[in-house]
C-alpha positions as CSV (number, residue, x, y, z in Angstrom):
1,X,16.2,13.5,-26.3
2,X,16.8,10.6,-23.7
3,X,14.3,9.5,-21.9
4,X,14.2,9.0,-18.0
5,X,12.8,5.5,-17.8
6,X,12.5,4.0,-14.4
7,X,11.2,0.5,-13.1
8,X,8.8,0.7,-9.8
9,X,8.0,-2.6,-8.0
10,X,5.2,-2.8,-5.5
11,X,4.0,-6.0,-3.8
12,X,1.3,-5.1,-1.1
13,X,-0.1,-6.3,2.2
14,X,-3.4,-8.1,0.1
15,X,-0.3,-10.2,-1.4
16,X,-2.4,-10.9,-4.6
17,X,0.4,-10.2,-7.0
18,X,3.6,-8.0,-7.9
19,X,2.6,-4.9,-9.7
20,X,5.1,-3.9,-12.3
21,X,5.2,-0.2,-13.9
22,X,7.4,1.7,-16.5
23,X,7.5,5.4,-16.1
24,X,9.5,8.2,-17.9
25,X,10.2,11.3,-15.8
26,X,11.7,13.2,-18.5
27,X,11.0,16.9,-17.9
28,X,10.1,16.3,-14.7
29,X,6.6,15.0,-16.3
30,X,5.5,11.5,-15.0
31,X,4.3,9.4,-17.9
32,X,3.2,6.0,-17.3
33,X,4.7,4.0,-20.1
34,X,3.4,0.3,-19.8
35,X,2.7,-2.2,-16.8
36,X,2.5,-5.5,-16.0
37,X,1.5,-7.7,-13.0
38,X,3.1,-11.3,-12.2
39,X,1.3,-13.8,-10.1
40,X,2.1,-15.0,-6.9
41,X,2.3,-18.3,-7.2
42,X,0.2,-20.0,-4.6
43,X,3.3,-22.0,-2.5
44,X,5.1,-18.4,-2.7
45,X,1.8,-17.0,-1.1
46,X,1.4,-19.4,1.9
47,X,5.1,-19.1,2.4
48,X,5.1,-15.7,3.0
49,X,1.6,-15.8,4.7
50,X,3.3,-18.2,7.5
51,X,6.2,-16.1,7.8
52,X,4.1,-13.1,8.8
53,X,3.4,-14.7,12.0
54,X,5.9,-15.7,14.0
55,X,7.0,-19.7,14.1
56,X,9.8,-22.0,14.3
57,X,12.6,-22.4,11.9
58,X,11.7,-18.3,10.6
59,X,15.2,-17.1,9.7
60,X,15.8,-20.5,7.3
61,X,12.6,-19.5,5.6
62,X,12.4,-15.7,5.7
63,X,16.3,-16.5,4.0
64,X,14.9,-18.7,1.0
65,X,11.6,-16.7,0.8
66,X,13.5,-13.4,0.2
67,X,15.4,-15.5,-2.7
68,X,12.5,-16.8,-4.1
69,X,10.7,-13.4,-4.0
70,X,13.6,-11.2,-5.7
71,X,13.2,-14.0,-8.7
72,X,9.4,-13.2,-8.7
73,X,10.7,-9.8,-9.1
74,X,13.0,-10.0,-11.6
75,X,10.7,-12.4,-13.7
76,X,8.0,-8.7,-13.1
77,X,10.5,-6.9,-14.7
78,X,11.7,-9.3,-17.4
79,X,7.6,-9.5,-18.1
80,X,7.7,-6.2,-18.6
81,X,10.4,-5.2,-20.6
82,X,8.7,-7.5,-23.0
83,X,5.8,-6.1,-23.3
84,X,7.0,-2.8,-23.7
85,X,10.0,-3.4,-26.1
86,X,11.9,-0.7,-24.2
87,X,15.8,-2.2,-24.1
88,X,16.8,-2.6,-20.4
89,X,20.0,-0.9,-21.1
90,X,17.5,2.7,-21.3
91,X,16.3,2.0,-17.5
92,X,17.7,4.0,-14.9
93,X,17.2,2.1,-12.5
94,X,14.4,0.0,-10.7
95,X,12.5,1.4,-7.4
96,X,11.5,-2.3,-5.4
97,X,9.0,-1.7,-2.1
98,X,9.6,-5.5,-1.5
99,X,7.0,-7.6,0.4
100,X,6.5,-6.8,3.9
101,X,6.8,-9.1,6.2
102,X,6.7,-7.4,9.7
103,X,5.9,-3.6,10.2
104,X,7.1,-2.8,14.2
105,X,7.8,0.3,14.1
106,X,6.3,1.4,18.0
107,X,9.0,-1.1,20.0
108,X,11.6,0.5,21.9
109,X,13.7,-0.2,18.8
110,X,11.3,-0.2,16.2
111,X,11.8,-1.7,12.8
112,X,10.2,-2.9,9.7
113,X,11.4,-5.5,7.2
114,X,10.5,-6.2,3.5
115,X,12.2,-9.4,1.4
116,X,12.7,-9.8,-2.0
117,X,16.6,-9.4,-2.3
118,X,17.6,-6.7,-4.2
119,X,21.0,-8.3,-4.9
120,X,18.7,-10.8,-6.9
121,X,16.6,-9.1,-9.1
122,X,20.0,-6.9,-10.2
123,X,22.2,-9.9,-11.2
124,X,18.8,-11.4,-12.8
125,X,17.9,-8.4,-14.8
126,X,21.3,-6.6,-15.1
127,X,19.5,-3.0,-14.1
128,X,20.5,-1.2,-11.0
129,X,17.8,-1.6,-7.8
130,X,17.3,0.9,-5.4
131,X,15.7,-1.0,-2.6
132,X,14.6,-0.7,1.4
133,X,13.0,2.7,1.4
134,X,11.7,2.9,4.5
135,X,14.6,1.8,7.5
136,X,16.3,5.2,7.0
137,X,13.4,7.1,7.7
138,X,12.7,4.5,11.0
139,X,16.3,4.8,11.9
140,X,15.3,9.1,12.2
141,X,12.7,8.1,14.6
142,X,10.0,7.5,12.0
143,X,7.2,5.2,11.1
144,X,9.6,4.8,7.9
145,X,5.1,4.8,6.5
146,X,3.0,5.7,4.9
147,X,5.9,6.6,2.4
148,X,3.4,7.6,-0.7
149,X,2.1,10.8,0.9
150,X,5.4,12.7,-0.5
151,X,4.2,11.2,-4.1
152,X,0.8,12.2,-3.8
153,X,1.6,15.3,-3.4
154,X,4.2,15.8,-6.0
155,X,1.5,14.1,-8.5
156,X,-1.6,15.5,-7.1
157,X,-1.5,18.4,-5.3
158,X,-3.0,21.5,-6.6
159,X,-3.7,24.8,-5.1
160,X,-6.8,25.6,-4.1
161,X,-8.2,22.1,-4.0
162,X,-8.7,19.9,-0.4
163,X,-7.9,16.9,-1.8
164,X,-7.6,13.3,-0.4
165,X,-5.8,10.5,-1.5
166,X,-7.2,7.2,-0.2
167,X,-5.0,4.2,-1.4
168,X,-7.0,0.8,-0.3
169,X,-5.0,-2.2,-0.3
170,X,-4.4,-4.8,2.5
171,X,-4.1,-1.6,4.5
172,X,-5.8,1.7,3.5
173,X,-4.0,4.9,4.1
174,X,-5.0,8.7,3.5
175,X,-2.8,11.5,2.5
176,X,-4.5,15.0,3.0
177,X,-3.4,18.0,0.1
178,X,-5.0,20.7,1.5
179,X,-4.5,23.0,-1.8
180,X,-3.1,25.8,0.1
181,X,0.5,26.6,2.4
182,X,-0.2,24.1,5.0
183,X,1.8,20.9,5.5
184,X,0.1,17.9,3.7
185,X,-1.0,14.8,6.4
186,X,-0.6,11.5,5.6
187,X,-1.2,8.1,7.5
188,X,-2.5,4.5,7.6
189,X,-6.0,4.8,8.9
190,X,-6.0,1.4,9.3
191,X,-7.6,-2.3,7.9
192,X,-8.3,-1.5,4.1
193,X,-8.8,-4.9,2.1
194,X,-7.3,-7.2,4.1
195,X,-10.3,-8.0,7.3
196,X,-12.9,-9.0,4.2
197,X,-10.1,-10.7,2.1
198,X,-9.9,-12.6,5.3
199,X,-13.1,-13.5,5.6
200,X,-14.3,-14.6,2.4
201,X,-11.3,-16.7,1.7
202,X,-12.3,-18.2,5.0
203,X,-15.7,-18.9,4.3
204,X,-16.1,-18.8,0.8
205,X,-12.5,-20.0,-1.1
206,X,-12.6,-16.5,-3.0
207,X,-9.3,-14.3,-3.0
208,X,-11.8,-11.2,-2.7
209,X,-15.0,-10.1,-3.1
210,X,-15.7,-9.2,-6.4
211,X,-17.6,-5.4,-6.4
212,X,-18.3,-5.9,-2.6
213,X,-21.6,-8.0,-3.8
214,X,-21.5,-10.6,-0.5
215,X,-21.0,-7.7,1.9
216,X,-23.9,-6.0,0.0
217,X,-26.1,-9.0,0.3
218,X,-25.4,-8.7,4.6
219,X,-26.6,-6.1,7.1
220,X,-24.2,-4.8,9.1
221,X,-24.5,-5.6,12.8
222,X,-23.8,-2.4,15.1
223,X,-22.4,-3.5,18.1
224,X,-20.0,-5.6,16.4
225,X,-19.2,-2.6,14.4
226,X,-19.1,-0.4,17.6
227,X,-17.2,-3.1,19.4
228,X,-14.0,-3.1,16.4
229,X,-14.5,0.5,15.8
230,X,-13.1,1.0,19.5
231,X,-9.5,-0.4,19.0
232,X,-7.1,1.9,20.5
233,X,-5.6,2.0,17.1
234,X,-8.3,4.3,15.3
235,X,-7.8,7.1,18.1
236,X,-4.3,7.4,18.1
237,X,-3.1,10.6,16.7
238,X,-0.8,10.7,13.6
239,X,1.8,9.8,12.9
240,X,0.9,6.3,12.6
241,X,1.2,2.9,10.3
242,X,0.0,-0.4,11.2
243,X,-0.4,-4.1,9.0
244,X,-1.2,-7.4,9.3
245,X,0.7,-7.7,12.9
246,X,-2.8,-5.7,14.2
247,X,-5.2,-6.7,12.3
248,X,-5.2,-10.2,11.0
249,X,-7.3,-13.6,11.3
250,X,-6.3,-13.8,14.8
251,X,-7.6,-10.5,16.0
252,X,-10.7,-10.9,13.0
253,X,-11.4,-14.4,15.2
254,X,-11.3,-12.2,18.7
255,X,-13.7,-9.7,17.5
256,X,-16.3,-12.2,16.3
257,X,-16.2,-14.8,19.1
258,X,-19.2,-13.5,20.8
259,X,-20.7,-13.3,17.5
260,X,-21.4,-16.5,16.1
261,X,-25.3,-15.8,15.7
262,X,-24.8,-13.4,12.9
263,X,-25.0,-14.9,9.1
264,X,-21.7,-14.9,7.6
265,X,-22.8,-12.5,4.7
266,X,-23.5,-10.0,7.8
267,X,-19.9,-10.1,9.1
268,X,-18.6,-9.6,5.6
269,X,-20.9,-6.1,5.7
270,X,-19.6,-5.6,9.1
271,X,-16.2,-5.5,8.4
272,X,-16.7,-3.6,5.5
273,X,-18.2,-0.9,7.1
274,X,-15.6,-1.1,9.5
275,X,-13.1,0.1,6.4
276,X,-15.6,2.7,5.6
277,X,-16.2,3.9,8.9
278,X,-12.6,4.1,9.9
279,X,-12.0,5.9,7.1
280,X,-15.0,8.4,6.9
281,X,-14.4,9.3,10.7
282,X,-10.3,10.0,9.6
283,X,-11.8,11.9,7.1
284,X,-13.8,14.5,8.8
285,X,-11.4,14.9,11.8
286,X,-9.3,16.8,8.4
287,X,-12.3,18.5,6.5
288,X,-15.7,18.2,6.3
289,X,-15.6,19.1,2.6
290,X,-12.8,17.7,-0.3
291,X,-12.1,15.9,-3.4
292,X,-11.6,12.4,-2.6
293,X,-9.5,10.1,-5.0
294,X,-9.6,6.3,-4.2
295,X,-6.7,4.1,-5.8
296,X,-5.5,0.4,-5.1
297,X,-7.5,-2.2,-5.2
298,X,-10.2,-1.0,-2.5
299,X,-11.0,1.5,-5.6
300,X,-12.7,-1.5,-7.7
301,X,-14.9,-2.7,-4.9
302,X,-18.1,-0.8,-5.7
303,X,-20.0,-1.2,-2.4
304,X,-17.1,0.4,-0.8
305,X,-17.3,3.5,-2.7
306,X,-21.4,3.4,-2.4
307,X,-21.0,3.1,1.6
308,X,-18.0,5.7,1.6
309,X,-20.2,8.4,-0.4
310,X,-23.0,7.7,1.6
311,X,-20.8,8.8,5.1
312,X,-18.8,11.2,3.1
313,X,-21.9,14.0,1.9
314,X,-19.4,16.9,1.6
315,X,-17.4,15.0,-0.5
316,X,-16.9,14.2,-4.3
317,X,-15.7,10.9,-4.2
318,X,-13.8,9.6,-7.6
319,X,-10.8,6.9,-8.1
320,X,-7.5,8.4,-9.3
321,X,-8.4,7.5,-13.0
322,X,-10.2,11.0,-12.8
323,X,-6.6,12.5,-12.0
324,X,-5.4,10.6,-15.4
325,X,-4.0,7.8,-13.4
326,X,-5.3,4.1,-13.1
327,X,-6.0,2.9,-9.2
328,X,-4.2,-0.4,-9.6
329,X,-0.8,1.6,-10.2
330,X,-0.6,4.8,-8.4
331,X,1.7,2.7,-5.9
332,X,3.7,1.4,-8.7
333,X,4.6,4.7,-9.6
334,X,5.4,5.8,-6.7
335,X,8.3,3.5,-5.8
336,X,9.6,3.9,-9.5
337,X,9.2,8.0,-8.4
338,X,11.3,7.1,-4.8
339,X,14.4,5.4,-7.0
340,X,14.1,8.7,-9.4
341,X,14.7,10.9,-6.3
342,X,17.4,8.5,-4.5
343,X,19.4,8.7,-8.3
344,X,18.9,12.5,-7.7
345,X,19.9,12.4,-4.3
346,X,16.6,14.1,-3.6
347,X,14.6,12.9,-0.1
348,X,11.9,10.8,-0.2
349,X,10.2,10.9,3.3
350,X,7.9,14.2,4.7
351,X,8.9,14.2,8.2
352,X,5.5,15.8,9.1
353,X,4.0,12.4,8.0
354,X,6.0,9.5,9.3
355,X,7.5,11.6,12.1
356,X,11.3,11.3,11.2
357,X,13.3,14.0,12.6
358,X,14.4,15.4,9.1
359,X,14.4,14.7,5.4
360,X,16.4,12.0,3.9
361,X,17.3,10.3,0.9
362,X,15.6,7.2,0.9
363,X,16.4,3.5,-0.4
364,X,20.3,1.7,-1.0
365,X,21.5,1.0,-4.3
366,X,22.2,-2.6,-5.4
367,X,24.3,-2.2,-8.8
368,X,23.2,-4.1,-11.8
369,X,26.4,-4.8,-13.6
């Protein structure tokens, strides 16, 4: 029997790496086959870091930068092809998410952009890409995010379990299966890894903080805590996204101006709780009782999960490897899942979640020959 191998490509908001996944969806199972990840190399990283704020000169360098990043691609996929000695001539195609480089979509004519040129990584790798999932569902009037919720569901839902799906990277976002007839809920509740990324790359040099031991070594201060808790953002009603345009250095250096008594290990304990708080209060706004599944990288960072089960007491908090599938990939799979339904001409979006006015067929088609 042939199998149904897709490619999915997913390079976050924490920007610490492209994420490469093999998956077969042969009888509509999903088997994860092999992965690999590919460094971003560090000029690549402050490239793109620059061109998520706005500057001089940005179309010249968002132009080379999406060149440079479909190469990054294409060297994920070449990476991965051989360490799974699957031929490339057996994939189907390749799902990319691209990097994101500005999320807008609450402007009169909202948009969102991701680089990494899909023209590239096909006439690199010879595969087909399907590529730029989420401007069809923003052209419907959408948040064209978060787009996993539809995967979740397909992967996790089962009835007569409330569960959640929390998926913690840069940004952490929540998909609600309530395990019965009602429409699933998904959004971004807001800053997952990124505000304490921030911080102790700041302060400390470190990409992240391993475990979430130098938040753990802090107390968290409460007014600080009450004072970010109250951005507009965490009260508006779904459907919502956000990314690094909200909550960045800029608006991390805002927040703590008043606050240059505290030790710096107490910010970092701070802003963690303001991850756990944001999502805890999301949380019971849906249930006050469910099975919660962490994934992403949020999932490794133990003191999250400690402070999360502490503010969650109705819940059984686990990561998705209790579901059979590792954290670091669930969003991996996903996008390799998105290109299997676009090759299907299935839709990709839940309207219920990002707000579009109907279902579509997600992503274009960038042919590999």
């Amino acid at each position: 029997m042939s199998k149904h191998y897709y490619i999915g490509l997913m390079s976050g908001t924490s920007m610490d790496g492209v994420d490469a996944v093999l998956v077969d969806f042969t009888d509509d199972k999903i088997t994860l086959v092999d992965t690999h990840t590919e460094p971003l190399p560090s000029h690549l990283l402050s490239g793109l870091q620059r061109l998520c704020q706005s500057g001089s000169d940005e179309i010249n360098r968002m132009g080379i930068l999406d060149r440079s990043v479909g190469k990054l691609f294409a060297q994920a996929v070449e990476g991965l092809l051989t360490k799974s000695g699957i031929d490339r001539h057996q994939i189907m195609a390749i799902g990319s998410h691209g990097q994101t480089v500005r999320h807008m979509p609450n402007l009169e004519l909202g948009f969102t952009l991701q680089i990494g040129d899909p023209n590239t990584i096909a006439a690199l790798t010879g595969i087909d890409v399907i590529a730029d999932f989420r401007r069809k569902d923003i052209a419907l009037g959408g948040q064209g995010a978060p787009l996993v919720p539809a995967f979740h569901q397909e992967l996790f839902a089962r009835t007569g379990h409330q569960r959640m799906i929390l998926n913690i990277g840069g940004i952490s976002n929540i998909t609600y299966l309530p395990g019965d007839a009602s429409a699933v809920i998904g959004f971004d509740n807001g800053p997952g890894n990124t505000l304490i990324d921030t911080w102790i790359k700041q302060v400390q040099g470190e990409a992240f903080d391993k475990d979430g031991a130098w938040a753990a070594s802090g107390e968290t201060d409460e007014q600080l805590l009450k004072q970010m808790l109250s951005h507009s953002y965490f009260s508006l009603s779904a459907p919502k996204s956000t990314g690094r345009e909200l909550f960045n250095q800029a608006w991390l250096e805002q927040q703590t101006a008043d606050f240059g008594y505290l030790h710096e290990a107490d910010i970092q304990s701070t802003l963690l709780d303001l991850t756990c708080h944001s999502i805890a209060n999301d949380c019971l706004k849906l249930t006050d009782k469910a099975e919660l599944y962490v994934c992403g990288g949020g999932a490794f960072n133990t003191e999250l999960l400690s402070r999360l089960a502490k503010l969650l007491p109705g819940y059984q908090v686990h990561t998705t490897a209790s579901l059979g599938i590792a954290p670091q990939w669930v969003e991996g799979i996903a996008f390799a899942w998105l290109a299997m339904r676009h090759k299907l001409g299935l839709p990709g979006n839940l309207p219920a979640v990002t707000g579009a006015s109907r279902e579509t067929v997600l992503g274009g088609l960038f042919p590999g020959n």
